[in-house]
C-alpha positions, -999 to 999 in steps of 0.1 A, spaced: -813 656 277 -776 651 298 -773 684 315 -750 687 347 -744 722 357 -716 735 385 -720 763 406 -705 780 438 -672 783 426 -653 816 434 -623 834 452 -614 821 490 -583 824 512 -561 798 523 -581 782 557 -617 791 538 -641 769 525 -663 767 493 -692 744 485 -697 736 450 -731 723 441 -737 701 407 -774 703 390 -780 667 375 -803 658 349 -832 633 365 -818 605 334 -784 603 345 -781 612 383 -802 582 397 -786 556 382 -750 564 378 -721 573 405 -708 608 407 -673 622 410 -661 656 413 -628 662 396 -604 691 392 -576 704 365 -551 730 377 -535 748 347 -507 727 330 -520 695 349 -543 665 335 -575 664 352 -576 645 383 -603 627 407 -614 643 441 -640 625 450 -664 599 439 -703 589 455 -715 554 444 -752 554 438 -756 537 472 -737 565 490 -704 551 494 -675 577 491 -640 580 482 -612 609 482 -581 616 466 -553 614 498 -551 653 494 -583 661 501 -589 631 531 -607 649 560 -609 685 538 -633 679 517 -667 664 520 -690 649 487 -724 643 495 -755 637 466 -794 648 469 -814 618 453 -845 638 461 -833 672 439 -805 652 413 -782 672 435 -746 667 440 -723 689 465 -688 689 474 -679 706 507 -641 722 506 -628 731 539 -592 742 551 -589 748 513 -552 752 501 -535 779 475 -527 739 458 -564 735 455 -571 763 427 -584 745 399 -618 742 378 -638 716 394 -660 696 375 -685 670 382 -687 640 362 -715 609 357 -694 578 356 -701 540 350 -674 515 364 -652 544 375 -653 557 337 -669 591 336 -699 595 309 -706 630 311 -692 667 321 -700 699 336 -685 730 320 -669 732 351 -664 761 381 -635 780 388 -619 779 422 -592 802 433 -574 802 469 -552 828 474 -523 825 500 
């Protein structure tokens, strides 16, 4: 069964940080690349960060040197790590299993709220 499940959303200041943590099923997480995205209200969802299977990262220019994503091969883990985190960074983060940069599966997502 697919399952990826978010956690450690929640309600931070401006200049706070959050880490989110994704639960991944064993079938998926080992052999697909993970992204984290977001969706603001009134926005289309959008990509923060990606981790190839081999460890290789990338970030959206707004989130360059704020934001860390790291994955657990060990535990089918994966984590983004928000720091210096913006009132423009309130959205519902979700992670996503993608093949060739295509996502395959969701999360139900986790709210994030930063207040100014």
């Amino acid at each position: 069964q697919v399952q990826l499940v978010e956690s450690g959303g929640g309600l931070v200041q401006a200049g706070g940080s959050l880490r989110l943590s994704c639960a991944a099923s064993r079938s998926i997480f080992s052999s697909n690349d993970m992204g984290w995205y977001r969706q603001a209200p009134g926005s289309q969802r959008e990509l923060v960060a990606r981790i190839t299977v081999s460890g290789s990262t990338n970030y959206v220019a707004s989130v360059k040197g704020r934001f860390t994503i790291s994955r657990d091969n060990a535990k089918n883990m994966l984590y983004l790590q928000m720091n210096s985190l913006k009132p423009e960074d309130t959205a519902v983060y979700y992670c996503a299993a993608e093949r060739f940069r295509v996502p395959r599966y969701w999360g139900q997502g986790t709210q994030v709220t930063v207040s100014s």
